[in-house]
N, C-alpha and C positions, 0 to 999 in steps of 0.2 A: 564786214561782209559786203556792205554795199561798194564801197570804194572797190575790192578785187572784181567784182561784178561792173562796176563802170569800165577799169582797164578791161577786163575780157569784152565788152558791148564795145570798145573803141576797137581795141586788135581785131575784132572780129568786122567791123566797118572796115577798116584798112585792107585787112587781106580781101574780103569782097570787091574794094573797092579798086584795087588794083588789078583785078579779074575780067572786069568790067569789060575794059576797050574790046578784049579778045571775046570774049563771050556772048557780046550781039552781032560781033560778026561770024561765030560760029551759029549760035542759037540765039534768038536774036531771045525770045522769051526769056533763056536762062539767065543772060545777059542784064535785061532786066529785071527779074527777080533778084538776082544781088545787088543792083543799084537801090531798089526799094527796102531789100533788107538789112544794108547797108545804114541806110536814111534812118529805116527804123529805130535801127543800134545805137545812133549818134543820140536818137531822139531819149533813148533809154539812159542810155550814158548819163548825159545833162539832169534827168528825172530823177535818177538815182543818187548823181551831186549834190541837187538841189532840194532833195527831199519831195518833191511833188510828185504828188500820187504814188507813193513808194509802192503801194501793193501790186496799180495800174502796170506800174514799171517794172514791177518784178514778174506778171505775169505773163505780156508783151515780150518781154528779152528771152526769158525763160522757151515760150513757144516760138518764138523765133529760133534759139537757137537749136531745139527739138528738131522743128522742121528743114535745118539745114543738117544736121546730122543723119536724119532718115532721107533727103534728096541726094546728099552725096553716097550714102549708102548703097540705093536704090539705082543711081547713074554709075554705080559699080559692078551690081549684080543684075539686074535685071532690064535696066535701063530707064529710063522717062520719055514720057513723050514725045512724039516725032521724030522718032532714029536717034535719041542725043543718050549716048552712051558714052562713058569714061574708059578708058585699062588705065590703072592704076592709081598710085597715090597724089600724084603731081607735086612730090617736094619741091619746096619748104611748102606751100601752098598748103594743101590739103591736111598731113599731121596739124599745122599750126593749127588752123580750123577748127580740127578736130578737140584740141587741147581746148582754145579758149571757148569754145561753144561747150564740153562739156565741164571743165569750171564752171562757169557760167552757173547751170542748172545744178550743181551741186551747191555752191555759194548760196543759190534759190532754196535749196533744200535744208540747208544749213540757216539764212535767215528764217525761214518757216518755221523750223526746230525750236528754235530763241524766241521767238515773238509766242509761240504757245507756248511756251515753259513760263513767260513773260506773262502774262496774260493770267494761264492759271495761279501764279504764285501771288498775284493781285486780286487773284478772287478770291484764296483760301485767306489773305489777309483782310481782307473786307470782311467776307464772312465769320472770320473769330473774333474781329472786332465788333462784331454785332450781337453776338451770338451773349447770354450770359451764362455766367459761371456761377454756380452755386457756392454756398459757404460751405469749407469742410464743417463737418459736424464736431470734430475735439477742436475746432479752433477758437479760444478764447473772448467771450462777450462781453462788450462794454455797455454799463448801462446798469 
């Protein structure tokens, strides 16, 4: 999981970051919100590589890619602040987006799933390990 969640945190830098040039000169704010969240992506990407702060990075990326799903949503139907409204998808742009941002949060969902499955099956082993076991009563005594 982590790897497919580094390529979507990198795809999803790139396409941001490719938006960019056009974006602060249309909206300069929006502009920089995809440079930032961009940055962020990369910073996830590497974290998730490198195992550092795996949860940190899983829930960074995660909300990251949330909030770019619900702003391009949002810059489609009702708009964002200061007049900056979208029509339509902006292919390849915006499906792409839309794919690797929600990967993304399903990979997040899918490590989530694994790590408590993980987790409890180490604790019901600990726990019977600890735990004792009575002698059957017809089982044969030595002594």
């Amino acid at each position: 999981m982590r790897g497919l969640a580094a390529c979507c945190a990198v795809g999803n830098a790139v396409l941001h970051t490719l938006l960019v040039p056009d974006h602060l000169e249309e909206k300069f704010y929006i502009g920089l919100l995809f440079a930032v969240g961009s940055g962020v992506m990369l910073l996830v990407a590497a974290a998730l590589v490198a195992g550092w702060r795996p949860l940190a990075a899983w829930l960074t990326g995660t909300v990251v890619s949330l909030a770019m799903i619900v702003g391009f949503v949002l810059s489609r139907t009702v708009g964002l602040p200061y007049g900056y409204y979208e029509a339509g998808w902006e292919p390849p742009y915006g499906p792409l987006s839309l794919l690797v941002e929600g990967l993304f949060v399903c990979a997040f969902l899918a490590w989530l799933g694994a790590t408590g499955t993980d987790r409890a099956t180490r604790e019901r082993a600990y726990r019977s390990s600890r735990q004792r076991t009575p002698l059957r009563q017809d089982a044969p005594r030595h002594g």
